[in-house]
N, C-alpha and C positions, 0 to 999 in steps of 0.2 A: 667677247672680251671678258675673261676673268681676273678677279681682283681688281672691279672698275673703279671702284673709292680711289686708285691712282691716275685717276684721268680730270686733271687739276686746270678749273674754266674761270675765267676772270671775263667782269662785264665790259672790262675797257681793252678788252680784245688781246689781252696777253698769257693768252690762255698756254698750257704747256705743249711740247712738239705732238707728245702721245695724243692730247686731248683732241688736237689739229688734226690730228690724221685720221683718226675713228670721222670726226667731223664731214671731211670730206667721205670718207668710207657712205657715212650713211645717208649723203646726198646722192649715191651714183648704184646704191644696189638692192637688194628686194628686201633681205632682212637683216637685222639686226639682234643680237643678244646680249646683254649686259648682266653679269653675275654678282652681287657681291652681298658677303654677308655682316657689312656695316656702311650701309647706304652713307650715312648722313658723318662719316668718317673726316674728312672738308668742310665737318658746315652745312646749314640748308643750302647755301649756292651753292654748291658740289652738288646737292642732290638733283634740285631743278637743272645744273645743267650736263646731266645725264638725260631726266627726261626729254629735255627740247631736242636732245639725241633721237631718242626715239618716234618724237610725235611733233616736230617743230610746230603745227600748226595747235596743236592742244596747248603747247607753252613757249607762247612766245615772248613773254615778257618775266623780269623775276618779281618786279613792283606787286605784277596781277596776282605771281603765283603765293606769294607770303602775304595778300591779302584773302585770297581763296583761304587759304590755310587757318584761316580764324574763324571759316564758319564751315568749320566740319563739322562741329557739334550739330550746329541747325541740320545741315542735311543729314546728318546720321540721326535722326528723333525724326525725321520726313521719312525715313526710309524706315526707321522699326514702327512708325505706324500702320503705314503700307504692308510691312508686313504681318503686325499680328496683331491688326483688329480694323480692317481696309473700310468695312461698311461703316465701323464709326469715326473713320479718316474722312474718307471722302463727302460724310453726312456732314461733318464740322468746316462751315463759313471759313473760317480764318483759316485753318490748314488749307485749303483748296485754294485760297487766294497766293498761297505762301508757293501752291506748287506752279500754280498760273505764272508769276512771274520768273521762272526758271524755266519750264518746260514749254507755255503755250499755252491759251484757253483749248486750241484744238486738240490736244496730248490728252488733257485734263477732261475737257468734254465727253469724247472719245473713251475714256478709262471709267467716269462716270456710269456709261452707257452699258459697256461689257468691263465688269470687272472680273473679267476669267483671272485663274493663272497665270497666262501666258500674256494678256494685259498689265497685268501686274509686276511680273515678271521686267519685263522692257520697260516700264517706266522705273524700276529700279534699277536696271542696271544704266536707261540716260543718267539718271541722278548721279552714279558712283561716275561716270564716263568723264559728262563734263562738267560737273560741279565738285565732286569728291576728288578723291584720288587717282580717279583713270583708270583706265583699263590696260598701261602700260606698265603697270606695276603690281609684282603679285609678290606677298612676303606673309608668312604663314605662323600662327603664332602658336606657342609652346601648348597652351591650354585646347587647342584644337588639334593638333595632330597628336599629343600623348607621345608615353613610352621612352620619356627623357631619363638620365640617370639624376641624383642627386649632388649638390655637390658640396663638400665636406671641406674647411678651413683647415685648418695645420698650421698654427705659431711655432716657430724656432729661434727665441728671442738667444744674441747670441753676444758673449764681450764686446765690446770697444776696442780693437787692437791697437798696437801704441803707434802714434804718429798718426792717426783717418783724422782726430777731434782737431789738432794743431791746423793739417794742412786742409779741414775744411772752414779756416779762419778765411782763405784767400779763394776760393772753389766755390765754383757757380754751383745751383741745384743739383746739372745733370751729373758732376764731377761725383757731387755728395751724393748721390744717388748710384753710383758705381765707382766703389772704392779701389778699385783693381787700377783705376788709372789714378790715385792718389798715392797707392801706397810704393811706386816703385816695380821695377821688373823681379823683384822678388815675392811679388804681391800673393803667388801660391804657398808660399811660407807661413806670412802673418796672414792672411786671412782664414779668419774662422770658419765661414763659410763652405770652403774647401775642407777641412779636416769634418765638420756634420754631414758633407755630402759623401764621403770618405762611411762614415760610423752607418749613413743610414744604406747604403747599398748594401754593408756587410749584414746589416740585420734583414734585409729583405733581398736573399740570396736569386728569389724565386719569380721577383715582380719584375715586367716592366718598367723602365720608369725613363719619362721625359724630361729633360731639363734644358730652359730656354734662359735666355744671357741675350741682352742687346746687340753685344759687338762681338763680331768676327773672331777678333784675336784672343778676346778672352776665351771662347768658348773652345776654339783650334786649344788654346793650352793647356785648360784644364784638363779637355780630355785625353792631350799626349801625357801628361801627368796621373792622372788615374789610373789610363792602361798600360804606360808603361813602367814605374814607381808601385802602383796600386795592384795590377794586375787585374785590374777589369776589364770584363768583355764588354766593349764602348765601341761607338762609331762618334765621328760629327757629320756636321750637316751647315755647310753655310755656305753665302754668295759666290765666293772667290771659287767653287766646286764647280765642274762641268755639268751639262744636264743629267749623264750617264752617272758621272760619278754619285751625284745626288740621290740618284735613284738606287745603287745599289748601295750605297747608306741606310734608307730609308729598307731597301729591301731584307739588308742584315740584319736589323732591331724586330722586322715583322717576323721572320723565321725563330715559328713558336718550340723548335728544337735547340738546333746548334748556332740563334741568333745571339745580338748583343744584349745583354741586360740594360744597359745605357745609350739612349742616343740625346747627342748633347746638340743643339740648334743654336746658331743663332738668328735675330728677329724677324732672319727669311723663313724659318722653319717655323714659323706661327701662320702663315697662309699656305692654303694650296695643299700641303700634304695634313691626312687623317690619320691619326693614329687609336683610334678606338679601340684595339685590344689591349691598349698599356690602359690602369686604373691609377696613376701616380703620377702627378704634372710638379717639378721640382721648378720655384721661378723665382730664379739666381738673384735676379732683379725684378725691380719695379716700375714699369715705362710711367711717363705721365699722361700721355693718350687713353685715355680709358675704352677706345672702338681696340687701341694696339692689343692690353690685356684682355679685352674679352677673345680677339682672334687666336692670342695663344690656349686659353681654358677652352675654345671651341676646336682644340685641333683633339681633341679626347670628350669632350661634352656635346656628341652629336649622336644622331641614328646610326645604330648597332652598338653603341657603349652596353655592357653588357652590367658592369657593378657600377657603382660609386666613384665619383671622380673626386680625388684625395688631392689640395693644393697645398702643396709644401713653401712655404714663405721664411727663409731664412733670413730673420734679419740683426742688425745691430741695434741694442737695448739703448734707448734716447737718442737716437740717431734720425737723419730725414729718414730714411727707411722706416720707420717706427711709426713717424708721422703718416707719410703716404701711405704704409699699411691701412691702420686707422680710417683715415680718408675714403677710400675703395671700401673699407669691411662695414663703416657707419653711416657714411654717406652718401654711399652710388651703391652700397649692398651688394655689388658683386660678384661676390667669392657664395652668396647664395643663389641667384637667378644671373639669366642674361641683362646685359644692361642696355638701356632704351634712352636712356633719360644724361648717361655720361657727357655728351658733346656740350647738351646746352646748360649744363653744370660747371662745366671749364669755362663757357663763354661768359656768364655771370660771376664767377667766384677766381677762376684762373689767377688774375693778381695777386688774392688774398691767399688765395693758394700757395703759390712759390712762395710769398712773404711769409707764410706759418711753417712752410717748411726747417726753412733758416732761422726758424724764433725756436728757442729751446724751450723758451715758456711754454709747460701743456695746455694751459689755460687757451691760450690764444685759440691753435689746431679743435680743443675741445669744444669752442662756442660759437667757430665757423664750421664746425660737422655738423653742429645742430641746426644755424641758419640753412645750411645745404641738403639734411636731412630732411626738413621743412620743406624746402622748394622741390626736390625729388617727389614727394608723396604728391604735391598740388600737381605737378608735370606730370606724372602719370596716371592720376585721376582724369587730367585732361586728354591724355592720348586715350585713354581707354576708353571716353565717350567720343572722341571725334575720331582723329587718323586710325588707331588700332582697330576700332569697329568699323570703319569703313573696309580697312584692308584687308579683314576677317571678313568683311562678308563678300568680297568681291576674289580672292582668292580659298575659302576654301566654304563653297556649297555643299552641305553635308548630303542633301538628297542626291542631286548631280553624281557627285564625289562615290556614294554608292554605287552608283549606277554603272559607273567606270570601274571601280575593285570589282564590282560582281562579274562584269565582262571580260578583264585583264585576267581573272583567275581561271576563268571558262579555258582561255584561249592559250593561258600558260604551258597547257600540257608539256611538262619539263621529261615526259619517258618519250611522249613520241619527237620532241625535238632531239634527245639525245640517242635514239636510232636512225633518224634524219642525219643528225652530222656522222653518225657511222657509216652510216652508205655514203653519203657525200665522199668521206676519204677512201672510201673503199673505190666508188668511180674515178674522183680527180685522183688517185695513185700520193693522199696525206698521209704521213704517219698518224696515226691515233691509237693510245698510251691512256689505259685508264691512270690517273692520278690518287686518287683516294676519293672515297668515298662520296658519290655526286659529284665529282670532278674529274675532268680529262684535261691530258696534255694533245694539241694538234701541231703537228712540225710539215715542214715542205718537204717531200717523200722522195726518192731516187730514180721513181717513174712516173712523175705529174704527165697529167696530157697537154697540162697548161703552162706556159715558160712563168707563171705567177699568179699566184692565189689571193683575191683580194682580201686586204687587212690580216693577213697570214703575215708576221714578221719571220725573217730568216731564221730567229734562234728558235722561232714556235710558241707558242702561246698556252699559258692555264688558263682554265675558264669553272666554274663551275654553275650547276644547274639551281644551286640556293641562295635566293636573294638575302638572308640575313648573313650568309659567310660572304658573301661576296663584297658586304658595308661594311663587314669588320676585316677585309683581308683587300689590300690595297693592290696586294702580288695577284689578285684572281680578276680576272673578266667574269661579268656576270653573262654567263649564254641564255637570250631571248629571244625570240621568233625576231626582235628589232635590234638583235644586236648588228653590228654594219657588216661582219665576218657575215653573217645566216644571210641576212636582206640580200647583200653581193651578191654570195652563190646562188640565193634562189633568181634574182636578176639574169645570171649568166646563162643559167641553165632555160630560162624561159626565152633569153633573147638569140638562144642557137637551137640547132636542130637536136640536141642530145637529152632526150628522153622524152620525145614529145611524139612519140609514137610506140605501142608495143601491142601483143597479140598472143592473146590466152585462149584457151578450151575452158567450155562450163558444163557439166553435166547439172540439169535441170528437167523431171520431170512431163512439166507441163511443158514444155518445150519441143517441139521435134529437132531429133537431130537434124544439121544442119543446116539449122537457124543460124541468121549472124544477127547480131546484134554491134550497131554502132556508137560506142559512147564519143560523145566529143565535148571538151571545156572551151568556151569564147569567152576573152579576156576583153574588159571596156578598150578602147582608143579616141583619143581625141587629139586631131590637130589641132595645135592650140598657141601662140606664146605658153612659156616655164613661168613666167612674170605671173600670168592670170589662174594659175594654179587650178586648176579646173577636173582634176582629180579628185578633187578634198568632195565633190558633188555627185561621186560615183561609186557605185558598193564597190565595198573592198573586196568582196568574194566572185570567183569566174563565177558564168552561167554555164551551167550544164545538159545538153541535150542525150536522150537513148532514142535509137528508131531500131525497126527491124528492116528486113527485104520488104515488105506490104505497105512501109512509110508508115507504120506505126509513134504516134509519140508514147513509149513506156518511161520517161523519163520520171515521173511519180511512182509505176511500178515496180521498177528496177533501181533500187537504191543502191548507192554508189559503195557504201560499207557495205550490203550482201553480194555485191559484182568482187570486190576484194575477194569475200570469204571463197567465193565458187572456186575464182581463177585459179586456172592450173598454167605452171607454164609449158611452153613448145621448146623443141628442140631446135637447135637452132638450122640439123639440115634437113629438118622440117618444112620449116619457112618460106624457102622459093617455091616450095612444089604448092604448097595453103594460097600462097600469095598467085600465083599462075591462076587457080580454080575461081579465087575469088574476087579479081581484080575486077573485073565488068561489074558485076554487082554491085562492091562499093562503090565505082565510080559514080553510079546511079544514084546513089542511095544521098554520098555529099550534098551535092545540090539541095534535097529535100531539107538538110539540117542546116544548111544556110539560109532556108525559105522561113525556117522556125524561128532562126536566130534572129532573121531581119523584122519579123515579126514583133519580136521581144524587146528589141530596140529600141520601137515606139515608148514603150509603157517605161523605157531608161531614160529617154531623150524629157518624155514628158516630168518623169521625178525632180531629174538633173535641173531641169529649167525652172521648176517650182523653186525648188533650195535656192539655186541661183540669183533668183531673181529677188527672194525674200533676202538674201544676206544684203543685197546690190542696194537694195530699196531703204533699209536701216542704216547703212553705211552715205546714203545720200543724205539722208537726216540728218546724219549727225554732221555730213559736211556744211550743211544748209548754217544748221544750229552753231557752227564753231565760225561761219562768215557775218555771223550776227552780232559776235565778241570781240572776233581778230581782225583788224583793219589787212594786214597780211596776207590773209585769203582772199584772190582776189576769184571775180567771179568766171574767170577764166577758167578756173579751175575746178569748177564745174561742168563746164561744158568738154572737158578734158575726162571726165569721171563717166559721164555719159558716153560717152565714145569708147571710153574703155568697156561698158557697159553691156551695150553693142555688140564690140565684136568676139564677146564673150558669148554671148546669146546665139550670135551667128556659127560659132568654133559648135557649140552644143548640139546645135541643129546636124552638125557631121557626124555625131558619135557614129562609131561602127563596132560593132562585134566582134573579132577578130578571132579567127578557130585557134586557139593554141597547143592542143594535144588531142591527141586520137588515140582510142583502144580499140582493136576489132576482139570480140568474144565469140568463139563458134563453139555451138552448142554439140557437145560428142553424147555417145551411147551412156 
């Protein structure tokens, strides 16, 4: 579910339809995802009731969870002791008492005893599980992952036009706050704003630039006005637009040639789409949601921003504009950093807010910034020792974290994928169309063998092989061994008989001519429920066997990159007459490499069930431990965990090897 901050949960059960139905969703299926990049958007109840989405039994109540919430602090100074100076944690009387009653004398005992790593390790992460923040929430902060742009103010303090001052004598905030619906349907006329949006495109002939507007109708006008009056290359972007049509909106302004220099949004185009190659966010207005304004500076203020992100703030000189400027730039800081602290800033000050808006007096606005400036620094002080620090260390382990880039880069190899997807089209009968540079275009060909290519759309797809153009370019597919297009085809092709057998000549040496040599790959299986996921417990890579005619195992000898380099291929009317001579042979020879494989199996079955068994074993703990807090978890449901337990253990005891491709290699003069 993305953009979950609109899934709106009340504790007296009138929660909204959307919120109902995720609700029932994730009482009836295996996983759940929830995205959003302003969690606490609703309110902490919004937030909590997201989580009880994902972990009903972790939070089952909100009383507990905004009581938990006050001693983050404590457990985040439990947990940097643990981490960086354990011998003089666990030597310290009173710290150890402090973990006792959270975790267990036996936890504690036990951790005393062996303070390996990997003891240490697990009892930080119980702490963060079920005392911190959980493990159902990962949210990554700016100072740890780096490489953000900065981002730069821009005042455009602009007249008073005549008639906004009179009719916001009678005009609520929101009104005074967008004058386009005070000033009348001629409001592109007298409005200033329009004529500086007008002066600054003509100066920045060359830039991108985004400009967001609350409401629909303004935003549709302005820009039939610009481009057709003005002669700018504009698109919009707003609600009342199809999905398609949306999309080639969005597509226009990204084409870094013959695209629009303007795309004008309204406050739907602040989620959901990125636009990181524009450096220029134009914002018409100013919402009073301060999660609303950070979602639109985050539609250009994310990974792959390449410069500086430039916020243009057009406003009127002593106007509420002026004010709520102010407010955002002194007191929630904004328009410098992402804001953390905005929601519970409106919860606290919000009356006094609207009330300074409509007060002309500066005085007022200027001594409720500084109250709110105040409370701001003490709120973020606080997050940064409690919620922040927990959520940092429980989303992004730097050692771990390495561990994963140094692998993902291994395994990247973006040349042998992109000769991979060239034979791929070359066999399924795809078009493939280099694009430019590290990028291809793939379309459905006029002689597929397949009536459909998975995730292949009719018009064809771009993709490219480079993850940093692929964050700045919305128009591209990033292609990765896990993109769904690669995974699919590699699927299709392993679950049919097409390429899972072939037959080369090697000239070798030490080898006597006609020698065969049998290579064969066995892919894991396991009968299993999809529920018990029992995969996640099996290498991801096949096993590999070589034998000769003598039942030789050369499968260390004969490496599978020098079988490549040897192999020659046969012709094809070759082949019956090879296959005639050598068919007894191999037939004999199989059996021997299934005797290997079954062999091997053991030493898979044995790994599988370690892993297994240690994930099954932690995860009872922590059920144990959460039947101990939540009257809710009943103990039934343990012995419901056990059984699942079981016949997981039992599923693993079946794994089998499964041959999945065959090469015969015979050895010529």
């Amino acid at each position: 579910v993305d953009e979950a901050h609109h899934l709106h949960w009340h504790e007296d059960g009138s929660s909204s339809d959307e919120y109902k139905l995720v609700e029932r969703l994730s009482a009836e299926i295996a996983s759940v995802l929830l995205l959003t990049a302003t969690p606490e958007n609703a309110g902490i109840d919004g937030h909590f009731a997201r989580l009880r989405l994902l972990d009903p039994a972790r939070y089952p109540d909100l009383a507990a969870f905004l009581e938990e919430q006050g001693h983050y602090e404590e457990i985040s100074e439990l947990i940097q002791g643990l981490a960086d100076s354990p011998d003089t944690a666990l030597g310290d009387t009173a710290f150890c008492q402090r973990l006792d009653a959270l975790l267990g004398s036996d936890q504690i005992t036990a951790l005393q005893k062996d303070p390996s790593a990997e003891q240490l390790d697990k009892t930080i992460r119980d702490l963060l599980d079920r005392f911190g923040t959980g493990r159902m929430l990962f949210r990554n902060t700016r100072a740890s992952v780096g490489g953000f742009p900065k981002r730069v103010l821009h005042e455009h303090p602009l007249a008073i036009p005549a008639g906004y001052e009179q009719a916001c004598t009678t005009a609520t905030i929101e009104e005074s706050l967008h004058p386009e619906q005070l000033l009348g349907p001629a409001w592109l006329k007298g409005d200033p704003r329009v004529a500086w949006v007008e002066k600054f495109l003509l100066q920045h002939p060359d830039e991108k630039v985004l400009l967001i507007a609350a409401d629909s109708s303004a935003a549709r006008d302005l820009e039939l006005h610009l481009r057709l009056r003005r002669g700018i290359a504009s698109a919009v972007f707003h609600e009342e637009l199809s999905l398609i049509e949306r999309d080639r909106a969005a597509a226009y302004f990204a084409d870094p040639e013959d695209g629009a220099q303007l795309l004008i949004c309204s406050e739907i185009g602040s989620e959901g789409r990125n636009f990181q190659f524009a450096q220029h966010l134009v914002l018409f207005d100013l919402p009073l949601n301060p999660d609303l304004l950070e979602q639109r500076i985050g539609r250009l203020d994310r990974i792959g921003q390449l410069g500086d992100v430039n916020l243009h703030v057009p406003y009127y000189t002593g106007s509420a504009q002026e004010r709520l400027l102010q407010w955002y730039r002194d007191a929630v800081n904004i328009f410098k950093q992402p804001c953390t602290v905005g929601n519970a800033l409106i919860i606290e000050f919000g009356d006094e807010l609207h009330a300074a808006l409509a007060n002309t007096d500066s005085a007022v606005i200027s001594e409720l910034i500084k109250r709110a400036a105040d409370k701001a620094t003490d709120l973020q002080e606080h997050l940064r020792k409690g919620r922040n620090r927990l959520l940092e260390l429980n989303s992004c382990q730097p050692q771990r974290a390495a561990e994963l880039i140094t692998a993902l880069e291994s395994e990247q190899r973006s040349d042998t994928l992109a000769e991979y997807l060239e034979m791929l089209a070359e066999q399924f009968g795809l078009d493939h169309e280099d694009h430019s540079d590290n990028a291809i275009i793939l379309r459905p060909g006029d002689h597929m063998i397949t009536e459909a290519f998975p995730h292949l759309p009719e018009d064809g797809i771009t993709g490219t092989f480079d993850r940093d153009r692929a964050l700045s370019r919305e128009d591209m597919s990033y292609f990765s061994w896990e993109h769904p297009l690669v995974s699919s085809a590699m699927d299709m092709v392993m679950s049919s008989d097409f390429g899972s057998a072939s037959i080369c000549t090697i000239a070798v040496k030490a080898l006597k001519p006609g020698t065969l040599l049998l290579e064969a790959f066995f892919s894991p299986a396991v009968q299993a429920p999809a529920w018990l996921q029992l995969q996640r417990y099996l290498p991801a890579q096949s096993f590999r066997l070589v034998t000769d005619q003598q039942n030789r195992n050369l499968s260390n000898a004969v490496a599978h990159s020098k079988l490549n380099q040897l192999a020659q291929g046969v012709k094809k009317t070759l082949m019956p007459v090879l296959l005639r001579e050598v068919r007894n042979t191999i037939t004999a020879m199989i059996p021997h490499l299934e005797s290997l494989a079954e062999d091997a199996t053991k030493d898979w079955v044995k790994a599988a069930t370690k892993a297994y068994e240690s994930e099954r074993g932690n995860e009872r703990e922590r059920l144990q431990a959460l039947m101990s807090r939540n009257p809710h978890v009943a103990p039934e449901e343990l012995d419901v965990f056990d059984q699942e337990t079981a016949v997981g253990l039992t599923a693993l005891q079946s794994l089998q090897l499964n041959m999945s491709a065959l090469r015969l290699a015979i050895v010529s003069q």
